[in-house]
C-alpha positions as CSV (number, residue, x, y, z in Angstrom):
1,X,53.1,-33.9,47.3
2,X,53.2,-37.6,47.3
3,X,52.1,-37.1,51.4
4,X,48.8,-35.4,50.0
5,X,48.0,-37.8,47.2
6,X,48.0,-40.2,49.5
7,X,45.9,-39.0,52.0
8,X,43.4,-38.5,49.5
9,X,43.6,-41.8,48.2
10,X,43.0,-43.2,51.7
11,X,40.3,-40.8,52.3
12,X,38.6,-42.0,49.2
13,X,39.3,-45.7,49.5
14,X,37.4,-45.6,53.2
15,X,34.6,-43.7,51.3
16,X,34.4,-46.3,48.5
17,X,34.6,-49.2,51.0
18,X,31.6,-47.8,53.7
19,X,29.8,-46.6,50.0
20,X,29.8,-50.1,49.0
21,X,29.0,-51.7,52.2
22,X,26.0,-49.2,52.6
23,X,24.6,-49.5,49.2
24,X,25.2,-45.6,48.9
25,X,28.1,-45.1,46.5
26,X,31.0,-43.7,47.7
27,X,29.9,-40.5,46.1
28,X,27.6,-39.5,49.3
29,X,31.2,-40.1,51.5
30,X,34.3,-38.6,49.8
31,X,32.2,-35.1,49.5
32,X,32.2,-35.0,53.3
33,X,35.1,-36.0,53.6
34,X,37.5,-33.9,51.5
35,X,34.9,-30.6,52.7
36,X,35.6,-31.3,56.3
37,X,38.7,-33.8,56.8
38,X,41.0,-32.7,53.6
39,X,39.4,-29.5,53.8
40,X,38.9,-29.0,50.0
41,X,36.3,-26.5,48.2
42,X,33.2,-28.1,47.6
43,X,33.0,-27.5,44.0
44,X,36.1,-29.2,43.6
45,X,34.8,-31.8,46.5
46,X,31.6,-32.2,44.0
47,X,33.4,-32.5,40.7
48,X,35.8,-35.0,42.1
49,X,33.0,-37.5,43.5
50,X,31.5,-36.7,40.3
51,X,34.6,-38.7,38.4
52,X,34.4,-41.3,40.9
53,X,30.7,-41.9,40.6
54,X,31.6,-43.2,37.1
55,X,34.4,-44.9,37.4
56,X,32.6,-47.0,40.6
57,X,29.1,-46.5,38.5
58,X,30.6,-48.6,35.3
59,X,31.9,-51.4,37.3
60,X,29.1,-52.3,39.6
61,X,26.7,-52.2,37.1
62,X,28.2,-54.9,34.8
63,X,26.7,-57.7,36.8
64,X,23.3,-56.5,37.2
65,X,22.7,-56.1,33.3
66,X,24.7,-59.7,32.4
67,X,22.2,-61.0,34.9
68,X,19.0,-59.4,33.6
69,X,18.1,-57.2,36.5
70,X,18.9,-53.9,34.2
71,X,16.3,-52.5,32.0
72,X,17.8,-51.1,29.4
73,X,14.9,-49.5,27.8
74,X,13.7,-47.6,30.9
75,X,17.4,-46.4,31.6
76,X,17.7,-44.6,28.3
77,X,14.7,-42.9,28.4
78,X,15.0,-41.7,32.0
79,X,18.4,-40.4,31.2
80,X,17.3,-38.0,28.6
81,X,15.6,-36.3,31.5
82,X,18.2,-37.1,34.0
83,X,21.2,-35.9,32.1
84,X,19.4,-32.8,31.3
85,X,19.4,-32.4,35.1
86,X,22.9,-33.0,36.1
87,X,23.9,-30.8,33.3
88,X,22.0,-27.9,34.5
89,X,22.7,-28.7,38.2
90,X,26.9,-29.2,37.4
91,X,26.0,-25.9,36.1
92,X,24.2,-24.2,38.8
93,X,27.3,-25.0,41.0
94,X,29.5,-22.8,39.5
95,X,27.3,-20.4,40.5
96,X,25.7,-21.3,44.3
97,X,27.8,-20.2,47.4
98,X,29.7,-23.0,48.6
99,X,27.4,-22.8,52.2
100,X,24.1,-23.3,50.4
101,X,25.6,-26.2,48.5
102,X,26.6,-27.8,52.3
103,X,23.1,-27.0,53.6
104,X,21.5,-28.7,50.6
105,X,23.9,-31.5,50.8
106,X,22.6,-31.9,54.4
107,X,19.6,-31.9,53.9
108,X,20.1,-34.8,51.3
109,X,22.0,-36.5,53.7
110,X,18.6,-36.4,56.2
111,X,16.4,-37.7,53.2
112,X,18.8,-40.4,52.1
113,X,19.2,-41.9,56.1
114,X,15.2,-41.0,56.0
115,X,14.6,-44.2,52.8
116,X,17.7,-46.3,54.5
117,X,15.4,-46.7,57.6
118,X,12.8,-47.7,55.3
119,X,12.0,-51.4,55.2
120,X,11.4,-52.3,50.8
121,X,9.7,-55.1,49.8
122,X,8.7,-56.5,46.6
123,X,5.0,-54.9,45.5
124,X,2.4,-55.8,43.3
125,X,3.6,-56.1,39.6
126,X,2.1,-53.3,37.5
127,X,0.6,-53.6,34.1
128,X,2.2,-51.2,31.2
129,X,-0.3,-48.3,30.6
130,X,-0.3,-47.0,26.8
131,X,2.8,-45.0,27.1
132,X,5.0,-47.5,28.4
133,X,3.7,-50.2,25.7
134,X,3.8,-47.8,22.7
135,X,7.9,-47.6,24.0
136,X,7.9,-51.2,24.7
137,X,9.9,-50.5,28.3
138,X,7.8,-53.3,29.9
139,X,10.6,-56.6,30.8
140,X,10.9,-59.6,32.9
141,X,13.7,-60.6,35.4
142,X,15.5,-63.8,36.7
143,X,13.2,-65.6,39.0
144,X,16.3,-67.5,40.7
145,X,20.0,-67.0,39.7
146,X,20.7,-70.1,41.4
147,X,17.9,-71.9,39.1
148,X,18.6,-70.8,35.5
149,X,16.2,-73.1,34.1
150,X,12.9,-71.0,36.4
151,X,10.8,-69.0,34.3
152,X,11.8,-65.8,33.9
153,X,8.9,-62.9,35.8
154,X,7.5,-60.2,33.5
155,X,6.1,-56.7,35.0
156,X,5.0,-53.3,32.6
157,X,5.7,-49.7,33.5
158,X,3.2,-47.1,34.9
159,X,3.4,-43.5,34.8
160,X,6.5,-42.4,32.5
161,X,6.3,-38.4,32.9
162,X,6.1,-38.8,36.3
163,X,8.9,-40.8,36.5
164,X,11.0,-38.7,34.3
165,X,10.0,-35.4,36.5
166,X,11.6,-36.9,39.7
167,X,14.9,-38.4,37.3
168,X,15.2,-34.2,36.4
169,X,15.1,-33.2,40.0
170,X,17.8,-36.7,40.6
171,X,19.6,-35.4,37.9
172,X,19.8,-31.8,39.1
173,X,20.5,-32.9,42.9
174,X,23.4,-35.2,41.0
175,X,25.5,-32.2,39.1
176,X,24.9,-30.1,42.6
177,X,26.0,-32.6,44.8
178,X,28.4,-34.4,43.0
179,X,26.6,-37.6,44.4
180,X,24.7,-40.5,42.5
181,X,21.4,-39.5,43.5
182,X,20.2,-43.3,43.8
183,X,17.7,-42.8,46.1
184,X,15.7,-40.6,44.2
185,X,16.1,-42.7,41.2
186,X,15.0,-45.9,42.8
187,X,11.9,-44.1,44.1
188,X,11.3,-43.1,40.4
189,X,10.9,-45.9,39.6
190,X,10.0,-48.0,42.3
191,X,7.1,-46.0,44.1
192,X,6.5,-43.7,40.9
193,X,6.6,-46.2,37.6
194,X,5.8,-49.2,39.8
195,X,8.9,-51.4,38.4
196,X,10.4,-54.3,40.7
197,X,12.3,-52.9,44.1
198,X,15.4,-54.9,42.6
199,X,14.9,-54.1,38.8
200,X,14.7,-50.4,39.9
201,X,17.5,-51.0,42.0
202,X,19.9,-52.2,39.2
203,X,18.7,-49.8,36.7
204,X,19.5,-47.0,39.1
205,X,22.9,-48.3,39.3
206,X,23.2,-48.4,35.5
207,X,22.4,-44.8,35.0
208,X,24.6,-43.0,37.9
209,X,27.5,-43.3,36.1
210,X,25.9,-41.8,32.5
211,X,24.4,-38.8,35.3
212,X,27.3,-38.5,36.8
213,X,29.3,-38.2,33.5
214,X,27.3,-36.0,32.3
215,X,28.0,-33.5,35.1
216,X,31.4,-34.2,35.2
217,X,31.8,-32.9,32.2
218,X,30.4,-29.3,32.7
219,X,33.1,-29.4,36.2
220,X,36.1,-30.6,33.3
221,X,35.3,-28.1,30.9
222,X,35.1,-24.9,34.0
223,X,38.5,-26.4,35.3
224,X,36.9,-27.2,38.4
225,X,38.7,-30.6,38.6
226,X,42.3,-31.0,39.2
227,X,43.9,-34.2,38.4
228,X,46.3,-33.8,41.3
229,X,43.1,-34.3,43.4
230,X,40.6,-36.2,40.7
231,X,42.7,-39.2,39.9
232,X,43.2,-40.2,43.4
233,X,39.9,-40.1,44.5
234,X,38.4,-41.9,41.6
235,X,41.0,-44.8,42.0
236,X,40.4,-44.9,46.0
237,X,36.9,-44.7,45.9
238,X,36.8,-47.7,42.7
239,X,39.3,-49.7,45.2
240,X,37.2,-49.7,48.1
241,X,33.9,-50.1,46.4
242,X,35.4,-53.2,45.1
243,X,36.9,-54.3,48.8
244,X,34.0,-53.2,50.5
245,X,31.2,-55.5,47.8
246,X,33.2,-58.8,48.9
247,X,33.2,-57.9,52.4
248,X,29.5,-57.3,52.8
249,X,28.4,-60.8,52.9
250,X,30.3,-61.5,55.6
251,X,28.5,-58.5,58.0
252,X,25.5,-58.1,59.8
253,X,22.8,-56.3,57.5
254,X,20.7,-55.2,60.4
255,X,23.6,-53.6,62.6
256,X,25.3,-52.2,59.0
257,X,22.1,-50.3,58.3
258,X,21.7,-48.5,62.1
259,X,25.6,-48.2,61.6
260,X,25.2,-46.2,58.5
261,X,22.0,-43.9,59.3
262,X,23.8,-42.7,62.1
263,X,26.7,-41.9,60.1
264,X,24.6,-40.2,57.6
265,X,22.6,-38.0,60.3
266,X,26.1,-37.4,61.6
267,X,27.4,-36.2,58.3
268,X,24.4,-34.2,58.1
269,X,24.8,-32.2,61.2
270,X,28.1,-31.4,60.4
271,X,27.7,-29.9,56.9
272,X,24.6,-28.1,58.6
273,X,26.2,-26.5,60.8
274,X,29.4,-25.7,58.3
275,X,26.6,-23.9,56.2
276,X,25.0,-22.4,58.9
277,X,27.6,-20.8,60.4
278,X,28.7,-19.2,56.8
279,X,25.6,-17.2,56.5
Protein backbone atom coordinates (compact mmCIF):
# COMPACT_ATOMS: atom_id res chain seq x y z
CA UNK A 1 0.00 0.00 0.00
CA UNK A 2 2.56 2.34 1.19
CA UNK A 3 4.57 1.23 -2.41
CA UNK A 4 1.40 2.71 -4.25
CA UNK A 5 0.89 5.87 -2.36
CA UNK A 6 4.06 6.67 -3.10
CA UNK A 7 4.17 6.20 -6.58
CA UNK A 8 1.34 8.42 -6.79
CA UNK A 9 2.75 10.98 -4.80
CA UNK A 10 5.79 10.99 -7.13
CA UNK A 11 3.67 10.92 -10.08
CA UNK A 12 1.90 14.02 -8.90
CA UNK A 13 4.84 15.95 -7.55
CA UNK A 14 6.60 15.66 -11.27
CA UNK A 15 3.12 16.93 -12.58
CA UNK A 16 2.97 19.77 -10.11
CA UNK A 17 6.63 20.68 -10.84
CA UNK A 18 6.42 20.65 -15.06
CA UNK A 19 2.63 22.38 -14.26
CA UNK A 20 4.36 25.11 -12.53
CA UNK A 21 7.25 25.49 -14.67
CA UNK A 22 4.81 25.62 -17.73
CA UNK A 23 2.30 27.96 -16.43
CA UNK A 24 -0.38 25.07 -16.95
CA UNK A 25 -1.26 23.82 -13.48
CA UNK A 26 -0.46 20.50 -12.77
CA UNK A 27 -4.02 19.66 -13.34
CA UNK A 28 -3.40 19.29 -17.37
CA UNK A 29 -0.39 16.59 -16.14
CA UNK A 30 -1.45 14.16 -13.26
CA UNK A 31 -4.74 13.26 -15.57
CA UNK A 32 -2.33 11.77 -18.11
CA UNK A 33 -0.49 10.55 -16.03
CA UNK A 34 -2.51 8.39 -13.55
CA UNK A 35 -4.74 7.35 -17.09
CA UNK A 36 -1.71 6.04 -18.81
CA UNK A 37 1.29 5.53 -16.27
CA UNK A 38 -0.76 4.49 -12.86
CA UNK A 39 -3.32 3.29 -15.06
CA UNK A 40 -6.29 4.78 -13.03
CA UNK A 41 -10.10 5.38 -14.35
CA UNK A 42 -10.41 8.65 -15.68
CA UNK A 43 -13.20 9.67 -13.59
CA UNK A 44 -11.31 9.07 -10.71
CA UNK A 45 -8.08 10.50 -12.70
CA UNK A 46 -10.48 13.84 -13.17
CA UNK A 47 -11.85 14.05 -9.69
CA UNK A 48 -8.37 13.68 -8.21
CA UNK A 49 -6.80 16.68 -10.37
CA UNK A 50 -9.88 18.27 -9.44
CA UNK A 51 -8.77 18.37 -5.54
CA UNK A 52 -5.33 19.25 -6.54
CA UNK A 53 -6.39 22.18 -8.78
CA UNK A 54 -7.50 23.76 -5.49
CA UNK A 55 -5.20 23.04 -3.22
CA UNK A 56 -2.36 24.41 -5.96
CA UNK A 57 -5.16 27.06 -7.18
CA UNK A 58 -5.31 28.73 -3.41
CA UNK A 59 -1.71 29.01 -2.91
CA UNK A 60 -0.53 30.55 -6.14
CA UNK A 61 -3.05 32.99 -6.19
CA UNK A 62 -2.17 34.70 -2.88
CA UNK A 63 0.50 36.78 -4.37
CA UNK A 64 -1.21 37.96 -7.34
CA UNK A 65 -4.20 39.55 -5.34
CA UNK A 66 -1.64 41.01 -2.35
CA UNK A 67 0.02 42.56 -5.28
CA UNK A 68 -2.94 43.97 -7.14
CA UNK A 69 -2.89 42.00 -10.30
CA UNK A 70 -6.39 40.12 -9.19
CA UNK A 71 -9.65 41.71 -9.95
CA UNK A 72 -11.73 40.76 -7.62
CA UNK A 73 -14.90 42.16 -9.01
CA UNK A 74 -14.54 40.53 -12.47
CA UNK A 75 -13.71 37.06 -10.73
CA UNK A 76 -16.94 36.88 -8.90
CA UNK A 77 -19.00 37.65 -11.54
CA UNK A 78 -17.40 35.30 -14.01
CA UNK A 79 -17.62 32.54 -11.54
CA UNK A 80 -21.42 32.59 -11.25
CA UNK A 81 -21.18 31.40 -14.85
CA UNK A 82 -18.16 29.39 -14.40
CA UNK A 83 -19.18 27.40 -11.47
CA UNK A 84 -22.44 26.76 -13.16
CA UNK A 85 -20.19 25.08 -15.74
CA UNK A 86 -17.98 22.82 -13.80
CA UNK A 87 -21.00 21.82 -11.89
CA UNK A 88 -22.78 20.59 -14.80
CA UNK A 89 -19.65 19.30 -16.57
CA UNK A 90 -18.42 17.24 -13.04
CA UNK A 91 -21.81 16.11 -13.73
CA UNK A 92 -21.75 15.09 -17.20
CA UNK A 93 -18.76 12.83 -16.31
CA UNK A 94 -20.47 10.53 -14.46
CA UNK A 95 -22.21 9.90 -17.34
CA UNK A 96 -19.68 10.17 -20.65
CA UNK A 97 -17.72 6.86 -21.54
CA UNK A 98 -14.34 7.08 -20.23
CA UNK A 99 -12.95 7.09 -24.28
CA UNK A 100 -14.90 10.19 -25.18
CA UNK A 101 -13.62 11.92 -22.10
CA UNK A 102 -9.75 10.90 -23.40
CA UNK A 103 -10.58 12.11 -26.92
CA UNK A 104 -11.95 15.50 -25.55
CA UNK A 105 -9.06 15.71 -23.18
CA UNK A 106 -6.89 15.41 -26.36
CA UNK A 107 -8.18 17.56 -28.13
CA UNK A 108 -7.77 20.12 -25.23
CA UNK A 109 -4.40 19.21 -25.02
CA UNK A 110 -4.02 20.35 -28.98
CA UNK A 111 -5.84 23.76 -28.16
CA UNK A 112 -3.87 24.45 -25.05
CA UNK A 113 -0.14 23.68 -26.99
CA UNK A 114 -2.20 25.70 -29.90
CA UNK A 115 -2.25 29.38 -27.31
CA UNK A 116 1.30 28.23 -25.60
CA UNK A 117 2.84 28.85 -29.12
CA UNK A 118 1.17 32.00 -29.11
CA UNK A 119 3.30 34.99 -28.56
CA UNK A 120 0.89 37.70 -25.77
CA UNK A 121 1.61 41.01 -25.48
CA UNK A 122 0.06 43.77 -23.75
CA UNK A 123 -2.91 45.46 -26.01
CA UNK A 124 -4.67 48.58 -26.05
CA UNK A 125 -6.48 49.37 -22.77
CA UNK A 126 -10.22 49.27 -23.15
CA UNK A 127 -12.76 51.63 -21.89
CA UNK A 128 -15.76 50.15 -19.58
CA UNK A 129 -18.94 50.00 -21.73
CA UNK A 130 -22.28 50.54 -19.66
CA UNK A 131 -22.42 47.09 -18.33
CA UNK A 132 -19.11 46.87 -16.88
CA UNK A 133 -19.56 50.56 -15.23
CA UNK A 134 -23.02 50.02 -13.85
CA UNK A 135 -20.99 46.83 -11.93
CA UNK A 136 -18.04 48.94 -11.31
CA UNK A 137 -15.56 45.85 -12.52
CA UNK A 138 -13.27 48.48 -14.18
CA UNK A 139 -9.53 48.58 -11.93
CA UNK A 140 -6.02 49.66 -12.23
CA UNK A 141 -2.75 47.50 -11.64
CA UNK A 142 0.87 48.05 -10.28
CA UNK A 143 2.89 49.87 -12.91
CA UNK A 144 6.25 48.59 -11.35
CA UNK A 145 6.53 46.17 -8.27
CA UNK A 146 9.93 47.20 -7.94
CA UNK A 147 8.71 51.08 -7.85
CA UNK A 148 5.88 51.22 -5.34
CA UNK A 149 5.70 54.82 -5.45
CA UNK A 150 4.71 54.71 -9.78
CA UNK A 151 1.31 55.48 -10.48
CA UNK A 152 -0.83 52.78 -10.45
CA UNK A 153 -2.51 52.02 -14.54
CA UNK A 154 -6.31 51.98 -14.82
CA UNK A 155 -8.20 49.95 -17.73
CA UNK A 156 -12.41 49.22 -17.95
CA UNK A 157 -14.05 46.05 -19.11
CA UNK A 158 -15.74 45.34 -22.52
CA UNK A 159 -18.20 42.83 -23.39
CA UNK A 160 -19.41 40.96 -20.01
CA UNK A 161 -21.92 38.28 -21.63
CA UNK A 162 -19.56 37.41 -23.86
CA UNK A 163 -17.08 36.89 -21.47
CA UNK A 164 -19.26 34.91 -19.21
CA UNK A 165 -20.41 32.50 -22.28
CA UNK A 166 -16.78 31.37 -22.83
CA UNK A 167 -16.20 31.08 -18.55
CA UNK A 168 -19.54 28.46 -18.94
CA UNK A 169 -17.88 26.54 -21.75
CA UNK A 170 -14.25 26.86 -19.20
CA UNK A 171 -16.32 25.87 -16.54
CA UNK A 172 -17.87 22.92 -18.28
CA UNK A 173 -14.44 21.75 -20.01
CA UNK A 174 -13.14 22.12 -16.04
CA UNK A 175 -15.74 19.57 -14.17
CA UNK A 176 -15.11 17.22 -17.54
CA UNK A 177 -11.57 17.31 -17.45
CA UNK A 178 -10.67 17.65 -14.10
CA UNK A 179 -8.27 20.46 -15.36
CA UNK A 180 -8.10 24.36 -14.54
CA UNK A 181 -9.22 25.39 -17.82
CA UNK A 182 -6.89 28.56 -17.70
CA UNK A 183 -6.59 28.98 -21.10
CA UNK A 184 -9.90 29.51 -21.91
CA UNK A 185 -10.36 31.79 -19.02
CA UNK A 186 -7.52 34.06 -19.97
CA UNK A 187 -8.92 34.29 -23.46
CA UNK A 188 -12.19 35.39 -21.74
CA UNK A 189 -10.99 37.87 -20.63
CA UNK A 190 -8.12 38.85 -22.44
CA UNK A 191 -9.26 38.69 -26.22
CA UNK A 192 -13.11 38.73 -25.18
CA UNK A 193 -13.54 41.55 -22.23
CA UNK A 194 -10.30 43.26 -23.33
CA UNK A 195 -8.66 43.27 -19.62
CA UNK A 196 -4.69 43.41 -19.29
CA UNK A 197 -2.81 40.06 -20.60
CA UNK A 198 -1.38 39.96 -16.86
CA UNK A 199 -4.51 41.14 -14.96
CA UNK A 200 -6.39 38.37 -16.84
CA UNK A 201 -3.72 36.19 -16.19
CA UNK A 202 -3.91 36.48 -12.31
CA UNK A 203 -7.64 36.63 -12.20
CA UNK A 204 -7.66 33.28 -14.05
CA UNK A 205 -5.51 31.88 -11.43
CA UNK A 206 -7.82 33.23 -8.69
CA UNK A 207 -10.91 31.51 -9.97
CA UNK A 208 -9.45 27.76 -10.90
CA UNK A 209 -9.48 26.84 -7.57
CA UNK A 210 -13.36 28.17 -6.76
CA UNK A 211 -14.07 26.11 -10.52
CA UNK A 212 -12.36 23.47 -9.57
CA UNK A 213 -14.01 23.27 -6.15
CA UNK A 214 -16.99 23.45 -7.40
CA UNK A 215 -16.60 20.26 -9.47
CA UNK A 216 -14.94 18.50 -6.93
CA UNK A 217 -17.63 18.57 -5.00
CA UNK A 218 -20.21 16.85 -7.43
CA UNK A 219 -16.97 13.84 -7.80
CA UNK A 220 -17.07 13.86 -3.50
CA UNK A 221 -20.61 13.62 -3.17
CA UNK A 222 -20.78 10.40 -6.25
CA UNK A 223 -17.80 8.74 -4.38
CA UNK A 224 -15.77 9.12 -7.33
CA UNK A 225 -12.74 10.18 -5.18
CA UNK A 226 -10.82 7.90 -2.97
CA UNK A 227 -8.72 9.39 -0.43
CA UNK A 228 -6.28 6.49 -0.81
CA UNK A 229 -5.61 8.12 -4.17
CA UNK A 230 -6.93 11.96 -3.64
CA UNK A 231 -4.65 12.94 -0.76
CA UNK A 232 -1.56 12.00 -2.43
CA UNK A 233 -1.98 13.60 -5.47
CA UNK A 234 -3.15 16.87 -4.05
CA UNK A 235 -0.07 17.01 -1.69
CA UNK A 236 2.40 15.91 -4.75
CA UNK A 237 1.00 18.14 -7.12
CA UNK A 238 0.97 21.40 -4.16
CA UNK A 239 4.77 20.19 -3.59
CA UNK A 240 5.99 20.40 -6.92
CA UNK A 241 4.00 23.51 -7.95
CA UNK A 242 5.82 25.11 -5.19
CA UNK A 243 9.42 23.47 -6.22
CA UNK A 244 8.84 23.94 -9.67
CA UNK A 245 7.67 28.34 -9.19
CA UNK A 246 11.31 28.84 -7.54
CA UNK A 247 13.01 26.90 -10.15
CA UNK A 248 11.64 28.75 -13.17
CA UNK A 249 13.68 31.77 -12.96
CA UNK A 250 16.59 29.95 -13.21
CA UNK A 251 15.44 28.26 -16.91
CA UNK A 252 15.43 29.21 -20.33
CA UNK A 253 11.73 30.56 -21.21
CA UNK A 254 12.19 30.07 -24.92
CA UNK A 255 13.51 26.31 -24.79
CA UNK A 256 10.80 25.62 -21.62
CA UNK A 257 8.02 26.70 -23.91
CA UNK A 258 9.04 24.31 -27.26
CA UNK A 259 9.93 21.81 -24.27
CA UNK A 260 6.35 21.89 -23.08
CA UNK A 261 4.27 22.07 -26.51
CA UNK A 262 5.85 19.09 -27.52
CA UNK A 263 5.00 17.47 -24.36
CA UNK A 264 1.53 18.57 -24.71
CA UNK A 265 1.11 17.37 -28.50
CA UNK A 266 2.74 14.24 -27.07
CA UNK A 267 0.11 13.82 -24.37
CA UNK A 268 -2.31 14.48 -26.86
CA UNK A 269 -1.51 11.73 -29.27
CA UNK A 270 -1.50 9.38 -26.67
CA UNK A 271 -4.94 9.91 -25.07
CA UNK A 272 -6.09 10.03 -28.86
CA UNK A 273 -5.22 7.10 -29.62
CA UNK A 274 -6.31 5.47 -26.04
CA UNK A 275 -9.86 6.83 -27.15
CA UNK A 276 -9.68 5.85 -30.46
CA UNK A 277 -8.94 2.55 -30.13
CA UNK A 278 -11.99 2.12 -27.45
CA UNK A 279 -14.52 2.83 -29.98
Amino acid sequence: MLEVLGGLFALALGSGFIGALSGLGGGVFIVPALVILAHVPMYVAVGASLMSVVATSAGASVAFVRDGWTNLRVAMVLECATVTGAVAGAFLAGHVPPWALELLFSLTMLQSAYFSSRKKGEGILAQSDRLATRLRLSGVYPASLSNPSSKPISYGVENVPGGALVMLLAGITSGLLGIGSGALKVIAMDSVMHLPLKVSSATSNFMIGVTAGAGALVFLARGDVPTAIAAPVALGVTAGALVGSRMLVFINVKWLRLTFILLQVLIAAEMGWRALSRI
